[in-house]
N, C-alpha and C positions, 0 to 999 in steps of 0.2 A: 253661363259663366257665374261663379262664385264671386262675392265681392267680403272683402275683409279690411277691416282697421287693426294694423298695429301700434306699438308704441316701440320707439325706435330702441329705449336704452333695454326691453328685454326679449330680443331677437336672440333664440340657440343657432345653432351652427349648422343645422338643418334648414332654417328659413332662411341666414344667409346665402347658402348656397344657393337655393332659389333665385335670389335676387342676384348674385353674382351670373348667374345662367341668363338673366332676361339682360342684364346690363352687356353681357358677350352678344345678344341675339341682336339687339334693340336696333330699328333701324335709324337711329338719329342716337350719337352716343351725346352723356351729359353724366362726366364725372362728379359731379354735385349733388347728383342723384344716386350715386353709388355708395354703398357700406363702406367702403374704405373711405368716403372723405364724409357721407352723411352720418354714419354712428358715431363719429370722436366730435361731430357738432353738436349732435344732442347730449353728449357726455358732457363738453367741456365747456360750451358757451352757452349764455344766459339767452335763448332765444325762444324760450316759452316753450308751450309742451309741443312737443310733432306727433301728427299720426302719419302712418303710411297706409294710403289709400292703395289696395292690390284688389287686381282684377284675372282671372284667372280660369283655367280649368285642370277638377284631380291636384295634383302637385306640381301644374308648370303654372307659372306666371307670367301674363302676357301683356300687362301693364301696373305700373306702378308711377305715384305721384305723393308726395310731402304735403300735408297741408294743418293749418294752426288756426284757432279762432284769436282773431284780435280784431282790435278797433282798425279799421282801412282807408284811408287818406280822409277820414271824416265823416264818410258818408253816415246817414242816419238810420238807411237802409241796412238789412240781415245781409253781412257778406261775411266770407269764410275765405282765408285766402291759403295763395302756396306758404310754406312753412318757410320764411326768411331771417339768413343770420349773414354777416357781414362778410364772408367769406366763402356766399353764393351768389355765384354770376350766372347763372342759366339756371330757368326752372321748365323745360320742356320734359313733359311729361319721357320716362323710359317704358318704351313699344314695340312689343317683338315684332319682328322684319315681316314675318308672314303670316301678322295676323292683324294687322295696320287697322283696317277697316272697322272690325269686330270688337279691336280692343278701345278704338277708339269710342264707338259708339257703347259700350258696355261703362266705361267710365262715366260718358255725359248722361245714359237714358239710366243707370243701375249705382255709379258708385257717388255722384253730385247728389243727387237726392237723399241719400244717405246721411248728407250733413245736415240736413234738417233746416237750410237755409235758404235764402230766395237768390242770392247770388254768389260765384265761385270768383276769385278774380286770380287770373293766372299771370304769376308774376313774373317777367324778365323770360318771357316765350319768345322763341327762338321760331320768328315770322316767315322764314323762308324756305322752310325743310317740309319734308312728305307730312310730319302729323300735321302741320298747321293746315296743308291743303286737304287733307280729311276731313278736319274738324270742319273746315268751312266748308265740303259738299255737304257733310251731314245737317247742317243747318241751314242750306240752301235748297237738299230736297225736302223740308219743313216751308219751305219760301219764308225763309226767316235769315237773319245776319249776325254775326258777330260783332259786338261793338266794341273798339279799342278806346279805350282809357288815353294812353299814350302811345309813342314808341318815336326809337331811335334807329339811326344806323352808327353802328359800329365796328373799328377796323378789323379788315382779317385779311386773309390770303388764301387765293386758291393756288392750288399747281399750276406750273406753266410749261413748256418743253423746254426755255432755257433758264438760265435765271436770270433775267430781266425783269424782276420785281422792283428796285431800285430803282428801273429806268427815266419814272413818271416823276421824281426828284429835280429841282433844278439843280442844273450844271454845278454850279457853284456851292449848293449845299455840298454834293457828293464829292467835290474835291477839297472841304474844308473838313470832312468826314476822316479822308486819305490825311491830311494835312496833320488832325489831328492824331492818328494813330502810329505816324511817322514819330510826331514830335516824343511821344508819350515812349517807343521805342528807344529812341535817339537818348530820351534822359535817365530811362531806367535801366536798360539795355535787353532787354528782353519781353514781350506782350504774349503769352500764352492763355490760351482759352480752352477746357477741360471738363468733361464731366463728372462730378463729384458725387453723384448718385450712390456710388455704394462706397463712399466714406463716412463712415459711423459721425463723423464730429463737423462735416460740411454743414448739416444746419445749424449746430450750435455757431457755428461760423457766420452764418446768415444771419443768424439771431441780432446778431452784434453789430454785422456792417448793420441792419436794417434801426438798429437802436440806439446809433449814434448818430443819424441825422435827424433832418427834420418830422421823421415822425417818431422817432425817442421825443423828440422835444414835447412835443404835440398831446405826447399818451397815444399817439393809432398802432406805434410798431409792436409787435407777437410778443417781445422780450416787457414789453409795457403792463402786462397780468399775465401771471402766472400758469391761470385756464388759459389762457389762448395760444401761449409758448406749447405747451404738454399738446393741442391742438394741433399745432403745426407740426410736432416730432410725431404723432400720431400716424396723421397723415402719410408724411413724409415715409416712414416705414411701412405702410401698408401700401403706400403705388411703388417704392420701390423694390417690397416685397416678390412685388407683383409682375418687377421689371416695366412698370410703365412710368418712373420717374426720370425727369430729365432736370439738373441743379449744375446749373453752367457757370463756372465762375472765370473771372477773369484775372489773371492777375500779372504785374508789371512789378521785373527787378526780385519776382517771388512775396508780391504783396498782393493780397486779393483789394480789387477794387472796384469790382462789379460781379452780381451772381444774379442769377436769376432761377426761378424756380416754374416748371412745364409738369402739366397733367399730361399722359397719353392715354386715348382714349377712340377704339373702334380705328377711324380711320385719320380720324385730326388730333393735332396738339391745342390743348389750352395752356396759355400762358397765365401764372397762377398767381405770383410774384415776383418783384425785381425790386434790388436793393444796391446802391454804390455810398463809396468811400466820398462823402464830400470832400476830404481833405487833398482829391483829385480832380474836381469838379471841371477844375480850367481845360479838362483833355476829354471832357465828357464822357467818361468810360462807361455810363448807363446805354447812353447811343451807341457804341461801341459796337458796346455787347449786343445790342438789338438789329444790329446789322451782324453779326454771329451767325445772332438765331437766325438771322431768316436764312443764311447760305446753309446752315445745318438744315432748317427746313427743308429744302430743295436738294441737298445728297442727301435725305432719309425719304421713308415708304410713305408718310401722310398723304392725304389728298387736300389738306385746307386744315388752317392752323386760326383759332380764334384768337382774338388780342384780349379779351375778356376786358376792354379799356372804358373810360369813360368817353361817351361821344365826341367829350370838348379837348380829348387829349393833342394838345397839339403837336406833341414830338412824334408819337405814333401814326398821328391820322398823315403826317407828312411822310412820314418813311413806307405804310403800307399802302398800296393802291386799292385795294377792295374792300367790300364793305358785306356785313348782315346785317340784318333786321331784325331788333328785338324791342318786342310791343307785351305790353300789359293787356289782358282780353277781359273782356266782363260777361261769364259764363250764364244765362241762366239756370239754376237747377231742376228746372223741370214744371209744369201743372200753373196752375193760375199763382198758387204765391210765387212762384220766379217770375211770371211775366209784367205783376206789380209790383216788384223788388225792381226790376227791367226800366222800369216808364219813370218809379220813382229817382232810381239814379240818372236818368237821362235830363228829367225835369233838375235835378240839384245841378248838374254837369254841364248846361245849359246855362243855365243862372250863372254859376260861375265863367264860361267862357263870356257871356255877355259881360259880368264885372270886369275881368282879364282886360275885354276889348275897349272898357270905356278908361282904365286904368292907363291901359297903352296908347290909346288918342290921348290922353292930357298927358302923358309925358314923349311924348313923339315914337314910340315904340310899336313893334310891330308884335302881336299877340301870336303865342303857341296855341296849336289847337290840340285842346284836351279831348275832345271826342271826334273820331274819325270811324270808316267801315273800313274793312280788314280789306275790300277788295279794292280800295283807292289809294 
């Protein structure tokens, strides 16, 4: 297998296709890692240089991964990490379906070394899917392990034969849900919910719900820099291009007052963004919508929709029942300097979970553990 570095902003239409081909093959989809949302982030966001590590044979490509040199949570040790900007939520490597094994093991033993570093740290991996369980035989028929940094579970949804996703909700949440949707009917006279996907001016629309609440206020919302609005129109026109965008808005009386923005991708939805009208706040129309989606979930073909959310989210972790597993991995790259790049981070990670732990006995608190095995 051939191993190459690109650089993302000058890819011809030739190498995209490539990449578009292994992104249709991949057996774990991860729009984040796709041209259509990864080349408008290295255009338009300040997030340092990216290279794209490919792995391949001839002109197909049978794996590909993002990755940037920067400073990484401290460490003093040589690390190289995934290529991270704020509007990536999944960095699991994309792996053509039928060559899982190969490509996998051609990344760690042929394209990590490459970086010229002692360790890779793969960020926001997606702990539950076919590559992770490769990655860890390949370094288990090594009698060796993978060390996780971190990781979380967070929300998603698998298919079910009815839709009783909902069901795991207390009683009383899902009829103040009804309650609400009734009321919010009752005052505007009308609650319709639509997809706006191939209306030229539904982001500009989004733009505005999202930057007139609290993160207009903030500086977080797209409308807040100018790169990052051109960003999201980017986007936004290459999945819908594509037919893989879903931009659900909701609106009451013919006012939009909730939208939300879905990547489709292989065989799941990622949920991308959502934005509502505070000036509706009392009828919760962001939950609304979020019980929408999931019944649109369930009459469409997905097999499992990511929330792409924060662990601690609590509106979503209450409304979905399932969960993924995404964990930070600390890769070695290869030969004696990875495996003392390896010990050295272990000994810093160490140090600190013992400080953690004596921090958390004087203030009565229970300590996160920063370093775990990927098989615990």
């Amino acid at each position: 297998m051939h191993v190459n570095f690109m650089t993302l902003e000058r890819l011809d239409e030739r190498t995209l296709e490539r990449w578009r081909d292994l992104a249709c093959s991949a057996v774990e989809p991860n729009p984040f890692l796709e041209p259509e949302l990864a080349v408008p982030a290295a255009r338009h966001l300040d997030s340092g240089t990216a290279l794209l590590l490919v792995v391949g044979e001839g002109d197909r490509w049978d794996a590909c991964l993002a990755v940037a040199r920067r400073r990484w949570r401290g460490l003093s040790v040589p690390v190289v990490a995934s290529w991270k900007h704020p509007y990536c939520f999944l960095g699991t490597p994309l792996v053509r379906s039928d060559r899982v094994e190969q490509a996998v093991a051609a990344l760690v033993g042929r394209g990590l070394p490459r970086l010229r570093t002692g360790l890779f740290a793969l960020d926001r991996f997606g702990a539950d899917g076919q590559v992770a369980g490769t990655l860890d035989a390949l370094f288990a028929s090594r009698r060796n392990s993978l060390d996780v940094y971190a990781g979380h579970d967070r929300a998603a949804l698998r298919r079910r034969p009815g839709p009783d996703y909902l069901d795991d909700m207390r009683p009383h949440h899902r009829r103040e849900l009804g309650r609400l949707r009734r009321r919010l009917e009752g005052e505007t006279g009308s609650v319709r919910v639509v997809d706006s996907a191939g209306d030229p001016a539904a982001v500009e629309r989004f733009l505005r719900l999202e930057g007139k609440g609290w993160k207009g206020r903030t500086g977080t919302a797209f409308a807040s820099s100018s790169r990052h609005a051109a960003f999201l129109f980017e986007v936004c026109r290459n999945f819908a291009g594509a037919g893989r965008l879903e931009l659900l808005e909701m609106t009451a009386g013919g006012t939009t007052v909730a939208m939300k923005c879905n990547l489709l991708a292989g065989d799941a939805v990622f949920c991308f963004k959502i934005a509502f009208d505070e000036e509706w706040a009392r009828f919760s129309p962001g939950v609304l919508l979020e019980v929408e989606n999931v019944e649109r979930f369930h009459a469409g073909e997905a097999t499992w929709m990511d929330s792409c959310a924060d662990p601690d989210n609590a509106m979503i972790n209450r409304l979905w029942p399932d969960r993924r597993r995404i964990s930070t991995l600390l890769v070695p790259c290869g030969g004696a300097f990875g495996q003392s790049s390896r010990l050295g981070a272990r000994v810093i990670l160490a140090a600190r979970r013992r400080k953690g732990r004596a921090n958390a006995e004087a203030s009565g608190n229970r300590p996160d553990r920063l370093l775990e095995r990927l098989r615990t």
